[in-house]
N, C-alpha and C positions, 0 to 999 in steps of 0.2 A: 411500487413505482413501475415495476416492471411490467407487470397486469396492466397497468391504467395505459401506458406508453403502448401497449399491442393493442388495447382496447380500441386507443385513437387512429393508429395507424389502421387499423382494417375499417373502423368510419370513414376514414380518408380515402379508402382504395387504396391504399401504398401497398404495390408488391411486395413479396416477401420471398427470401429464397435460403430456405432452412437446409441444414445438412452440409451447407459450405463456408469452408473457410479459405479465406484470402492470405496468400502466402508471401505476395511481392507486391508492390508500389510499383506500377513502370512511368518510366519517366520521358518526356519529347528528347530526338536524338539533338535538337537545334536549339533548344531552352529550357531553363529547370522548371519544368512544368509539366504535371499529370498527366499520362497521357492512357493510361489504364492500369487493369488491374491483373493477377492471374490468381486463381484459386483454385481446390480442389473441391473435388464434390464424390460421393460415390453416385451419384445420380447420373451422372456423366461417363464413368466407369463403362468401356465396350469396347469390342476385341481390338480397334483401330485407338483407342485412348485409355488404357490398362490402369492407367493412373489415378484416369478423372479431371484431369487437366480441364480446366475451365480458363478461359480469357472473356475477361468486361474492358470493350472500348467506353472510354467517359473520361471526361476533363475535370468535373471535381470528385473528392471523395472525402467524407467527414469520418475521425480516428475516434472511435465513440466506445472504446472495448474496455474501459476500465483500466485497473490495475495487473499488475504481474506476479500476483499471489504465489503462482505456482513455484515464484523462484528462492521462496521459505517450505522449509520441512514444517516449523509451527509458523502455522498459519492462521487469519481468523476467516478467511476467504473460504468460500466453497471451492470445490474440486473442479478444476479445467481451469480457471483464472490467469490467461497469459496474457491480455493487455494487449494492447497497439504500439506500444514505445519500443517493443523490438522490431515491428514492422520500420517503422520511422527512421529508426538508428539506421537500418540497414541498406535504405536509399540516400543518405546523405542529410537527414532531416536535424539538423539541431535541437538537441535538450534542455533546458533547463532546472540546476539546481536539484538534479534526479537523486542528490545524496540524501534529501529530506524526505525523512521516512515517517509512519507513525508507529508506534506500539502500546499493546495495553493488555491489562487483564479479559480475557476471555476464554469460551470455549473454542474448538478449534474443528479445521473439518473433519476430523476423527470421529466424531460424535453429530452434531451441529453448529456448523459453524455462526458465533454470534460474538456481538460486545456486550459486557457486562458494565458499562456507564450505566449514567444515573439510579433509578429506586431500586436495580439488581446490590449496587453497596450501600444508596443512602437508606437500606432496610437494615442494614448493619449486620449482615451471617455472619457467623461464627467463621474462622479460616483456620486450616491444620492440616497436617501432614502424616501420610503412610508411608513406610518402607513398604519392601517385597513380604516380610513376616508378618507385618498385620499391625505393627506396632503402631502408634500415634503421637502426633509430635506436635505441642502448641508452641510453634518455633517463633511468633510473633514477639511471643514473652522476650524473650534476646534481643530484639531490637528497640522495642518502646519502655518506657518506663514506666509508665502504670496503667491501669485496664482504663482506664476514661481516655489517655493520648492514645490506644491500637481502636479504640471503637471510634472514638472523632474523627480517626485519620480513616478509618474503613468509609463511612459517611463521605468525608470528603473526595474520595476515590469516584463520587458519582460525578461532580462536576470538574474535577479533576483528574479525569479517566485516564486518559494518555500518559504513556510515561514522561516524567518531566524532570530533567537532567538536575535544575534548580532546586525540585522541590526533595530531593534525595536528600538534602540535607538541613539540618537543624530538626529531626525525627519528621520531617515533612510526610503528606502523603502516597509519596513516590519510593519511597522505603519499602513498601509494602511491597514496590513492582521488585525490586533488589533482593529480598528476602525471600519470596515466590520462587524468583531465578535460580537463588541460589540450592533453596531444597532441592529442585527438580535436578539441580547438578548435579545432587547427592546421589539420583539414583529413584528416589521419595516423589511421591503423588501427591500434589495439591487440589484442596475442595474448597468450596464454599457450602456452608452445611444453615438452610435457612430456619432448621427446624428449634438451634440454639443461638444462645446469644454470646458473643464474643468472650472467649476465655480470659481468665485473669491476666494480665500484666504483672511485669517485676514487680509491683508492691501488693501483689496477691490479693488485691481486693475483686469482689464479684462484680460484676458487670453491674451497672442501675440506671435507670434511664433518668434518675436525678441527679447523675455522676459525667456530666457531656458537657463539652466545650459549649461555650452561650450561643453561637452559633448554629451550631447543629439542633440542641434542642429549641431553640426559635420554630426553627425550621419544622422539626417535626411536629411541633403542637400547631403552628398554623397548618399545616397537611390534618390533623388531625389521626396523626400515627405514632402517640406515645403509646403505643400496646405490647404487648408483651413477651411475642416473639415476632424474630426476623418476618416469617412467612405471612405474620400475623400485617405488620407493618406493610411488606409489600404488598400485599392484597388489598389493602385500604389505598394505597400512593397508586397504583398501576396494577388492576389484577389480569391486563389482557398480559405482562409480561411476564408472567406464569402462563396464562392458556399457551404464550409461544410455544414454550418451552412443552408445554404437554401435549401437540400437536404433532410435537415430533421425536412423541416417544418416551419425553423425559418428564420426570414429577419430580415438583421439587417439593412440594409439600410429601414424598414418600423417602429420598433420598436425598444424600448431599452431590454437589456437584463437581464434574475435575474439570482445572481450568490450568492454565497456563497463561506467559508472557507471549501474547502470538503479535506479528506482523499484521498491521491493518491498514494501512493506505499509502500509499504515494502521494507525498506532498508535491514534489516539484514534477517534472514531464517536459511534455514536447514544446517549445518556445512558439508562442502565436500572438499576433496583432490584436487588435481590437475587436480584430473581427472573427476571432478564434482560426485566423490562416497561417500556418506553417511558412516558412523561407522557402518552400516547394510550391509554386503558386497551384490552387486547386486541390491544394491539399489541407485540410482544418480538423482540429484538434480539439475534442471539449468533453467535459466532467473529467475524471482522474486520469484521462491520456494526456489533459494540457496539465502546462508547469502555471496554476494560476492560484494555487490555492496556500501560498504564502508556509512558513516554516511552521507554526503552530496550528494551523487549520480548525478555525472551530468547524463546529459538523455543521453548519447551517448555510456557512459561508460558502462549503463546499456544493451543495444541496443550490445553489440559488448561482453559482458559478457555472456550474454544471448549464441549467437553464436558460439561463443569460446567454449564455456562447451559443447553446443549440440553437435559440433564436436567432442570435445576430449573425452565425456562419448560416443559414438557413434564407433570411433578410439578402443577405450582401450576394449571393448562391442567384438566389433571383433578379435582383437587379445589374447584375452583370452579365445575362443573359448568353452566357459564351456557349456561341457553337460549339459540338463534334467535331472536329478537324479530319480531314481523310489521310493526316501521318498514318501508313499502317505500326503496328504492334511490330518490334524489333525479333526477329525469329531467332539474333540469338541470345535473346534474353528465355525465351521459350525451351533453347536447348542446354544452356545454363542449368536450368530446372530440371530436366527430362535425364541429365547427366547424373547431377547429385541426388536424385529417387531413385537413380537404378542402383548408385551406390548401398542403398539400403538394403539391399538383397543380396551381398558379394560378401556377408559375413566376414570381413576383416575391420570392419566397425566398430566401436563400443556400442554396447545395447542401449534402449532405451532408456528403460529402468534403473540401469547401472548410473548412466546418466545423471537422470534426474536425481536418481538418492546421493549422490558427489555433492550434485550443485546446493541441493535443498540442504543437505547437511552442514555444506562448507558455507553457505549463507546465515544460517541460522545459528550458528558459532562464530563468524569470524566476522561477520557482518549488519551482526543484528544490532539493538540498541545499544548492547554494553561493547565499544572495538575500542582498540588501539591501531598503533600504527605500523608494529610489528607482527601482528595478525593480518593488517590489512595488504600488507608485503606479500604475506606468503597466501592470504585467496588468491591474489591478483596471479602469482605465478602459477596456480593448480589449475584459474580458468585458463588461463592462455594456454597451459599443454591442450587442454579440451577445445579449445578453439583451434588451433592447428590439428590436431589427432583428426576432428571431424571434419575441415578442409582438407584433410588428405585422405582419408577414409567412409565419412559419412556416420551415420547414426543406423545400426542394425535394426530393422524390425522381423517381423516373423510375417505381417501381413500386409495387403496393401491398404487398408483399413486406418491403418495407424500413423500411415505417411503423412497426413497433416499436422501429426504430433513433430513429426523429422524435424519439419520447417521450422515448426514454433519454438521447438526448442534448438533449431543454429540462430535464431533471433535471441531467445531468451538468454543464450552465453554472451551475445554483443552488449546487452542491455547489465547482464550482472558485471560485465567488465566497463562500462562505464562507469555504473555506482560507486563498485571500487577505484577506480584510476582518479574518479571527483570525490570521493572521501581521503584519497591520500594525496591530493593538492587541496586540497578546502585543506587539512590537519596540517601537510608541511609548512605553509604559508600563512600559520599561524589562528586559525580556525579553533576555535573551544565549542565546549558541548554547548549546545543550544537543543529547545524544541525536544524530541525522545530521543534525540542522539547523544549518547553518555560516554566522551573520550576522554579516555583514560591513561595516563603517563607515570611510568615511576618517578620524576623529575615536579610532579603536579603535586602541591599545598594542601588541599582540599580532599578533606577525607568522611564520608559520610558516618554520621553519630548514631551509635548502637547503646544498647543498656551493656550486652553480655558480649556481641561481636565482633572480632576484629575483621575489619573493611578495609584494613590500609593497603590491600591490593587494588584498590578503589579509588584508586586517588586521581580525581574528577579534574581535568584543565577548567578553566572557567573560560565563559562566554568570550570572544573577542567581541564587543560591541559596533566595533567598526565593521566588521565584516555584514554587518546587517545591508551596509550601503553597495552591498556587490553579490553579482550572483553569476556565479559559476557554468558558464555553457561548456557541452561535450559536443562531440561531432564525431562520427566514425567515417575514415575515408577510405573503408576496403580492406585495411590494414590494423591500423592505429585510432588511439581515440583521442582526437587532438582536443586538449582542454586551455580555455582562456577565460577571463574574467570580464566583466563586463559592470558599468555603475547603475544602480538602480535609476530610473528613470524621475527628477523631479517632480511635486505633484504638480497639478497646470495650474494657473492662475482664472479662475473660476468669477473674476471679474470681466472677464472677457468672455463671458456667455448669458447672454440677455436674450429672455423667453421670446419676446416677437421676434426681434435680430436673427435667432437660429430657425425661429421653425418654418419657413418659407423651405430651406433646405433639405429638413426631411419630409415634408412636403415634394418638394422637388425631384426629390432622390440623390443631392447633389452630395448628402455626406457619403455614399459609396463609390465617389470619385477618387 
């Protein structure tokens, strides 16, 4: 996607200006409205500008950067991944629903980073665990009760990828994400090893591809993938999803693979119109920087959401035709900036490093799929030291090289303190696990069904159903991250849209009124 998108932009002539990143939103002193940008570049970088300091005058700007991978230790994101929604937060830009995360089995960027959905499990590998000694451990046996329900449920792990708070129980295929977790807390390396076929279950029988829930083997006989092994199967369903994989170093047909529970998307984001515009007018939001992609997200919807907005902020972009304005750029937003970079060099800072392995850590523990409310307590108080330490001190680096990192991450602490402060109003107000988020209370009924494990530290709130009809805006004013609730919007009455009747209008250009 990303090839084809620079493909097109350089058919287009569309400028391009590599090597810079954009550190502030500024805003008109007279209206909430774009009034540029400021960014750093080393290209910019001379004795008069040490920094690199770059300013873009421009009245709109599209928030097109993705997700904020970087703010998980496991991750499925490649490396750099900070997103626009700390940009956003930081000029007063409302969120939504930012609490709605995804997660799933994959590899992470340690290695390559990738999801392991469809024909990676409905080839059905073999799953097991290593200690530090070399030992091995088919820990699956402990949760399912016989080798047909750990291979049905690996299978289903393709179209059921994501973690799913619901399907954790009744030996569902979300078990497998619980179980994964849990080895890895042990200490213990998890693989997927294509080369065997799923180890016995509590009733010790061998694996057989005449031994599969009726579903699964439907499936694979119409694919025409009852063969014999995993590697065998996935090469017949999908064998460029091997070549992936061996492009970048890895074979799976030579070895097994280590994967983990990583972070994979951002459900919810920056709150925008129809026309993918921000409450900052000139400012627009699309693919994983807007909140449009609903709790569950299937991938396609996300994929064709993404598109939809790039068009229609793009569409509305043009036909509003808004001048440049000669407001100049505020110089002391400028010295703002030039204050807190020099901070980066006066070594009374926390480092960056130190930094990021806090946040990455204390996210990926206390904030990942499996939280409660008591963990959610105490991230919320570790960011906000970090959030004040670095308004009062900065972020140390060594070079000026890395000051774009500074920025992204006093962004990135606003944005992980949002998460948390709307997962601990979404949960106090009565919120249950929904979607990959798996809240947890010692006070909760619901405890997921094992053959040999006890889970009862697991014990799952259930869904509030109601809470479906409302969604949770953040807003950061400098300070504080003010959260309110808001009712989902009715669908429209689709009676009232008749093909001749409307299209004289976009014909006209009148629906960008």
């Amino acid at each position: 996607m990303v090839k084809a998108l620079s493909n097109e932009a350089m058919r287009l002539g569309v400028s391009l200006l590599d090597d810079c990143t954009v550190i502030k939103i500024l805003k008109k002193s007279h209206e909430e409205s774009v009034n540029g940008l400021i960014g750093i570049s080393k290209k910019f970088v001379k004795d008069n500008n040490p920094f690199g300091i770059v300013i873009f005058k421009c009245c709109n700007v599209i928030l097109a950067g993705g997700g904020a991978g970087e703010l998980y230790k496991h991750s499925a994101y490649p490396y750099g991944c900070v997103g626009t929604v700390g940009l956003a937060l930081d000029v007063g830009i409302s969120v939504n629903n930012i609490q709605e995360q995804q997660f799933g089995i994959s590899t992470d960027k340690s290695t390559f980073a990738w999801n392991l959905s469809g024909t990676y499990m409905q080839a059905m590998p073999r799953i097991f665990s290593q200690d530090k000694e070399g030992n091995v451990y088919n820990f699956l046996k402990n949760y399912y009760r016989s080798t047909k329900e750990i291979a049905s449920n690996i299978f289903r792990k393709g179209y059921q990828w994501p973690v799913h708070a619901q399907k954790m129980l009744n030996f569902g295929s979300s078990l497998i994400d619980l179980a994964i977790f849990r080895e890895i807390q042990k200490g213990r390396d998890v693989f997927l090893d294509f080369l065997h076929n799923p180890d016995s279950g509590d009733d010790d029988k061998p694996f057989s591809l005449n031994e599969l829930d009726e579903d699964v083997y439907v499936y694979l006989k119409n694919a025409e993938a009852l063969l014999d092994l995993p590697i065998d199967r996935l090469n017949k369903m999908n064998p460029l999803s091997i070549e992936l994989y061996k492009v970048n170093g890895i074979y799976l047909a030579k070895n097994p693979l280590k994967v983990g529970v990583n972070h994979q998307h951002f459900n919810g984001g920056i709150r925008v119109n129809i026309w993918g515009e921000s409450e900052l007018k000139g400012c627009f939001a699309i693919g994983e920087s807007a909140g449009t992609h609903g709790v569950t997200r299937p991938g396609g919807t996300a994929l064709n959401s993404g598109q939809v907005f790039a068009i229609r902020s793009a569409q509305f972009i043009e036909n509003q035709n808004t001048p440049i304005d000669e407001e100049p750029i505020e110089l002391k937003k400028i010295k703002e900036i030039l204050d807190f970079a020099g901070k980066s060099f006066n070594g009374k800072g926390i480092g960056l490093q130190e930094l990021k392995q806090k946040v990455q850590t204390l996210m990926s523990e206390k904030v990942a799929f499996i939280c409660n409310l008591g963990g959610l307590q105490e991230a919320l108080k570790i960011v906000d030291q970090l959030i004040e330490s670095v308004r009062k001190d900065g972020i140390t680096v060594k070079h000026n090289s890395q000051l774009f990192s500074v920025f992204e991450w006093k962004n990135l602490l606003i944005e992980a303190k949002a998460i948390i402060e709307s997962l601990i109003f979404y949960i106090s107000n009565g919120g249950g696990s929904r979607g990959a988020r798996v809240i947890c209370s010692e006070r909760a009924s619901f405890i997921p069904q094992s053959s040999n494990e006890d889970l009862s530290e697991f014990r799952i709130v259930p869904e509030n159903v109601v809470k479906r009809n409302e969604i949770i805006v953040a807003k950061y004013d400098g300070s504080n991250i003010l959260i309110s609730e808001r009712q989902v919007k009715d669908f429209p009455n689709l009676d009232d849209i008749f093909f001749e009747k409307n299209w004289p209008d976009f014909l006209n250009g009148d629906i960008f009124n």
